[in-house]
C-alpha positions as CSV (number, residue, x, y, z in Angstrom):
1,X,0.0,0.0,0.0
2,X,1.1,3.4,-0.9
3,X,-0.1,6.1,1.1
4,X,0.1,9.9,-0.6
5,X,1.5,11.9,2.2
6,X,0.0,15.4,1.3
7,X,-2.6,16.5,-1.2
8,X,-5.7,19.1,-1.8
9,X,-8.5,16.9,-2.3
10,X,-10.7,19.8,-1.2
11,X,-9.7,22.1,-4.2
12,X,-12.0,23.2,-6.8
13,X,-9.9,20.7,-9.9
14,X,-11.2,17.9,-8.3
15,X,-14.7,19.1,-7.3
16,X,-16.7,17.2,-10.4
17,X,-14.6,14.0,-10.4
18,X,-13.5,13.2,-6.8
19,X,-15.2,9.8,-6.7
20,X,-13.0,8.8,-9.7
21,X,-9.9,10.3,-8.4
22,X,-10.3,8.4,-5.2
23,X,-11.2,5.2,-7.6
24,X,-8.0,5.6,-9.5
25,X,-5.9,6.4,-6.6
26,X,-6.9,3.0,-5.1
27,X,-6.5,1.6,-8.5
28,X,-2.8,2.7,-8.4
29,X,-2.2,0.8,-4.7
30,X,-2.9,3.9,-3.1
31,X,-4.5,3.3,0.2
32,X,-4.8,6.2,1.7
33,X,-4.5,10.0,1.3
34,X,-3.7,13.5,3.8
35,X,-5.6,16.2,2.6
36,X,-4.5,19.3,3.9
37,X,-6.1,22.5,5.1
38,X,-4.6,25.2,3.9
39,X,-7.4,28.0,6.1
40,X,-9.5,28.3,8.8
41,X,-12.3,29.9,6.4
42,X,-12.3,26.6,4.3
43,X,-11.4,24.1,6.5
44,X,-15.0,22.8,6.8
45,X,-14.4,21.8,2.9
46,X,-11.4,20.0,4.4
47,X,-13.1,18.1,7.3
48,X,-15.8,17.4,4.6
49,X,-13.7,15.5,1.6
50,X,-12.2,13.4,4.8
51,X,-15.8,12.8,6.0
52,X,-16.3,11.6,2.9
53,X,-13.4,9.0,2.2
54,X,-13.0,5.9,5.2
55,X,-9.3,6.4,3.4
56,X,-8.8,10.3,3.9
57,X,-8.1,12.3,7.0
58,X,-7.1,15.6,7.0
59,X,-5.0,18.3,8.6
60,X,-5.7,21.7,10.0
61,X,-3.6,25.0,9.3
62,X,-3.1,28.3,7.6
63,X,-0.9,28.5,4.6
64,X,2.1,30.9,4.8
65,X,0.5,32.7,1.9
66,X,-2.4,33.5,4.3
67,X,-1.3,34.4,7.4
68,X,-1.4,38.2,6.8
69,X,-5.6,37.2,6.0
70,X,-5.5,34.7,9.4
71,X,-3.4,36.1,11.8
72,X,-3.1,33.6,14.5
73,X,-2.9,35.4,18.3
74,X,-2.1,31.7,19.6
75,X,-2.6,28.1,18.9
76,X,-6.1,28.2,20.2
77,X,-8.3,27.7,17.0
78,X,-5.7,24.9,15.6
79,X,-6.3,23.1,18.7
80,X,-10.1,23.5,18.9
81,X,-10.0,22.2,15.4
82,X,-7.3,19.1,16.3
83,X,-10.0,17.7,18.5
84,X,-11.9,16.4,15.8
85,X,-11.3,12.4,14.8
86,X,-10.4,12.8,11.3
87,X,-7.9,15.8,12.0
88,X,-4.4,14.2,12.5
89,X,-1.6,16.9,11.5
90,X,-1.0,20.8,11.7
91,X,-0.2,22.7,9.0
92,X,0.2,23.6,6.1
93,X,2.3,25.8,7.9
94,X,5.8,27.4,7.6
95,X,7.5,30.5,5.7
96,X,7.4,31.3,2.2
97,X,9.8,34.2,1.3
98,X,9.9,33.0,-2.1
99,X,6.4,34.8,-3.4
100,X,5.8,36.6,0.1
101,X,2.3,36.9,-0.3
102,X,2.0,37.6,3.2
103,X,4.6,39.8,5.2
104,X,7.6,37.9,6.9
105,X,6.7,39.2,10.2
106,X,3.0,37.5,9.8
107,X,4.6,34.3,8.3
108,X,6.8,33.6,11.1
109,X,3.9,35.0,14.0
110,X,1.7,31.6,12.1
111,X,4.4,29.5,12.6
112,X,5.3,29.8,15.7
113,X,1.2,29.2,16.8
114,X,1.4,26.0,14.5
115,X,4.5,24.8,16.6
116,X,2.8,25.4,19.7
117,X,0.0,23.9,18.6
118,X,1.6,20.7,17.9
119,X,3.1,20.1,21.2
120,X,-0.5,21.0,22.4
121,X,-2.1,18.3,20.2
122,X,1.1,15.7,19.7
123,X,0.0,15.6,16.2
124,X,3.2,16.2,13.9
125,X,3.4,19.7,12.2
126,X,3.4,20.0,8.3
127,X,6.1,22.3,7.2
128,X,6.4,24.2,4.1
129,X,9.6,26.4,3.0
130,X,10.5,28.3,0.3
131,X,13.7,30.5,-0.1
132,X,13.5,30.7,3.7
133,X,15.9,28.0,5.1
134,X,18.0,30.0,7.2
135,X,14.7,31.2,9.3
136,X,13.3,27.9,8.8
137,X,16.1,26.1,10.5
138,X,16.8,28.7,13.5
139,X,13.0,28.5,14.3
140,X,12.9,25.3,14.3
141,X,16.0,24.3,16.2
142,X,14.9,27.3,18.9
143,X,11.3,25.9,19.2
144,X,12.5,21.8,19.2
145,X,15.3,23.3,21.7
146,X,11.8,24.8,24.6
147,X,9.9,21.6,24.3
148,X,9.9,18.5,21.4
149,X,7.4,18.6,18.6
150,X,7.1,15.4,15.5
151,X,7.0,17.0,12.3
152,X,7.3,16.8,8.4
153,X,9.4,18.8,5.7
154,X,6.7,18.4,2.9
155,X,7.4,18.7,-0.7
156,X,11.1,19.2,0.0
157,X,13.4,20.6,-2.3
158,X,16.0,22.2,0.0
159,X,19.4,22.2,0.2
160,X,21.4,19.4,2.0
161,X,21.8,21.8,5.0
162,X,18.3,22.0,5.3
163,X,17.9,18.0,4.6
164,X,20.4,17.3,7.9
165,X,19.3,20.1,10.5
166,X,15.8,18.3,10.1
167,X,16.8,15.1,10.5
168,X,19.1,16.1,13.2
169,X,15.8,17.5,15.3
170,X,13.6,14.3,14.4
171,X,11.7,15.3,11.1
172,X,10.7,13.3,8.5
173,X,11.4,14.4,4.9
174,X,8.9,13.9,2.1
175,X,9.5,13.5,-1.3
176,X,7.1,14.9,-4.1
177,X,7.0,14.7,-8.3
178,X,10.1,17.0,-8.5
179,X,12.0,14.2,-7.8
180,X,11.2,12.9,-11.4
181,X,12.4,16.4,-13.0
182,X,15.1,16.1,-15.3
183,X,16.7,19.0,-14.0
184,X,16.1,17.5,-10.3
185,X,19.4,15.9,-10.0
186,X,20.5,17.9,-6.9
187,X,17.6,17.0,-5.2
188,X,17.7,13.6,-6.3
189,X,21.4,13.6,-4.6
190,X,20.2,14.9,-0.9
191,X,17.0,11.9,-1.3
192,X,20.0,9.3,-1.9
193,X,21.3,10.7,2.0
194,X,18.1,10.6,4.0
195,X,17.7,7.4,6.3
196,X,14.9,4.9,4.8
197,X,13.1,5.4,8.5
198,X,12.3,9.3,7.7
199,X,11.3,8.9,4.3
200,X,8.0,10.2,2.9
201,X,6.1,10.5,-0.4
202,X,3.4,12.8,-1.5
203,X,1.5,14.3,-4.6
204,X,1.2,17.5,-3.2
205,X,-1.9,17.3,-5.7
206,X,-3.4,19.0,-8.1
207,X,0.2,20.7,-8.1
208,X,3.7,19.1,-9.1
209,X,2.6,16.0,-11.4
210,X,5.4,13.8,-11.7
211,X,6.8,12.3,-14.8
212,X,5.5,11.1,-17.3
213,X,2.3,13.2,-16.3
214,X,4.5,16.8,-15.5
215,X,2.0,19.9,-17.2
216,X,-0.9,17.8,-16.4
217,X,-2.8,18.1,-12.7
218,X,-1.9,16.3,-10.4
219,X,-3.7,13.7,-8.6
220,X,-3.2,10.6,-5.8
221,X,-2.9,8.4,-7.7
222,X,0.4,9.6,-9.3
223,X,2.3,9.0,-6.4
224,X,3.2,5.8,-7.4
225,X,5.4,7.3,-10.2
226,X,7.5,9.7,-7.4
227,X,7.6,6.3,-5.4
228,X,9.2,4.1,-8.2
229,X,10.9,7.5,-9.0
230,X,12.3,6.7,-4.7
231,X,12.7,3.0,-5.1
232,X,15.6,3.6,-7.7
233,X,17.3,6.2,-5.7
234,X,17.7,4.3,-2.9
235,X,18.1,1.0,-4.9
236,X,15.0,-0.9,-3.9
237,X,12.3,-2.0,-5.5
238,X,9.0,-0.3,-5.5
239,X,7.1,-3.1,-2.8
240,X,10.4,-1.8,-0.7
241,X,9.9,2.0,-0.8
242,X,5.8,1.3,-0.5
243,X,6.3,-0.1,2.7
244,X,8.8,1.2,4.1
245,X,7.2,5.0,3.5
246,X,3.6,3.6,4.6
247,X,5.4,2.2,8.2
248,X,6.9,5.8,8.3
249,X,3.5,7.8,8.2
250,X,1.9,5.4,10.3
251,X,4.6,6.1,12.7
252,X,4.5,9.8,12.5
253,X,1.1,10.3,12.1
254,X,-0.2,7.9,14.9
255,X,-3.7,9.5,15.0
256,X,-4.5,7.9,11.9
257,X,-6.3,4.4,12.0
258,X,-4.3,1.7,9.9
259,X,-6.5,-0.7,7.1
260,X,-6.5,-3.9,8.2
């Protein structure tokens, strides 16, 4: 089984199909899927697609693009939300200085409240960083360094500095379709580093279609091409890298009931 780490299941692309993405997902071996909330304001559409699905749960946060619309004062409304059964990460959350949608001051305000939140819960946080690994790390290290938190470098295409000061503070490190890019090869060489027990995959759907579907949107089920894309990297074969990232996001995200 093949489990797709991180995808947006609530978005508008898959609104008149989502029965058939789901179908084709478990078609590809995919049992299971993380949709992510991405806002407060929609994160009833969130809770709702993993309503749905026995084989989607869902996370609750504010995108770093958002926070300047969602201030967070504290964790408070992440936790309220946490409490629900089908809620079983935080985040989207993080810094993105890359298109700075939001100012840096706001980004880093949101993250902070996602940390906290976190401990709160004990659900692992769901981090996303763009052109932004220097505050990335020292946030993280100074936050990890007042009280432990489990967590998740999503959709990672960092440097190897950023690669080993998460794994040196207990994240995990999710792959997405980039890793299929031709011109992926650096990224390709920090995935070849990182230990088989922190490794995740992801669509990050309807964004990031691997190879051979890159220009097309994205869905679940196309997580099996990053996977096999995985498998060769480390030199295993795909049943390898299947289980080993399923035992992975099992282990990090223990909320989440496991199929029989």
């Amino acid at each position: 089984m093949l489990v797709d780490s991180h995808c947006h299941l609530e978005f508008a692309d898959f609104a008149p199909e989502a029965d058939a993405v789901m179908a084709r997902a478990r078609a590809a071996g995919v049992g299971l899927c993380l949709t992510i909330g991405t806002r407060l304001a929609t994160f009833a559409n969130t809770r709702a697609v993993a309503e749905r699905y026995d084989d989607v749960w869902c996370s609750v946060g504010v995108h770093p693009h958002d926070a300047a619309k969602e201030p967070l004062e504290d964790a408070a409304p992440l936790i309220a939300r946490a409490r629900d059964r089908k809620v079983v990460g935080i985040g989207e959350a993080g810094l993105d200085f890359y298109y700075n949608h939001s100012p840096r001051a706001a980004q880093i305000a949101n993250f902070r409240a996602h940390i906290d939140a976190a401990r709160e819960t004990g659900l692992p946080l769901i981090i996303h960083t763009r052109d932004a690994e220097a505050d990335t790390i020292a946030i993280l290290e100074e936050e990890m360094g007042r009280s432990a938190f489990t967590g998740v470098l999503h959709c990672f295409t960092g440097s190897q500095r950023l690669a080993e000061a998460g794994l040196a503070i207990g994240l995990y490190i999710s792959a997405s379709g980039i890793i299929t890019f031709k011109k992926s090869e650096a990224l390709r060489a920090v995935f070849r580093g990182v230990p088989a027990d922190r490794l995740l995959v992801e669509t990050d759907a309807p964004y990031l279609a691997p190879a051979p579907h890159r220009g097309k949107r994205n869905e679940p089920a196309f997580v099996a091409h990053t996977a096999a894309a995985l498998a060769a990297l480390k030199g295993v074969s795909a049943d390898e890298i299947a289980r080993l990232t399923t035992d992975n996001f099992f282990r990090l995200f223990a909320k989440v009931e496991r199929p029989a």
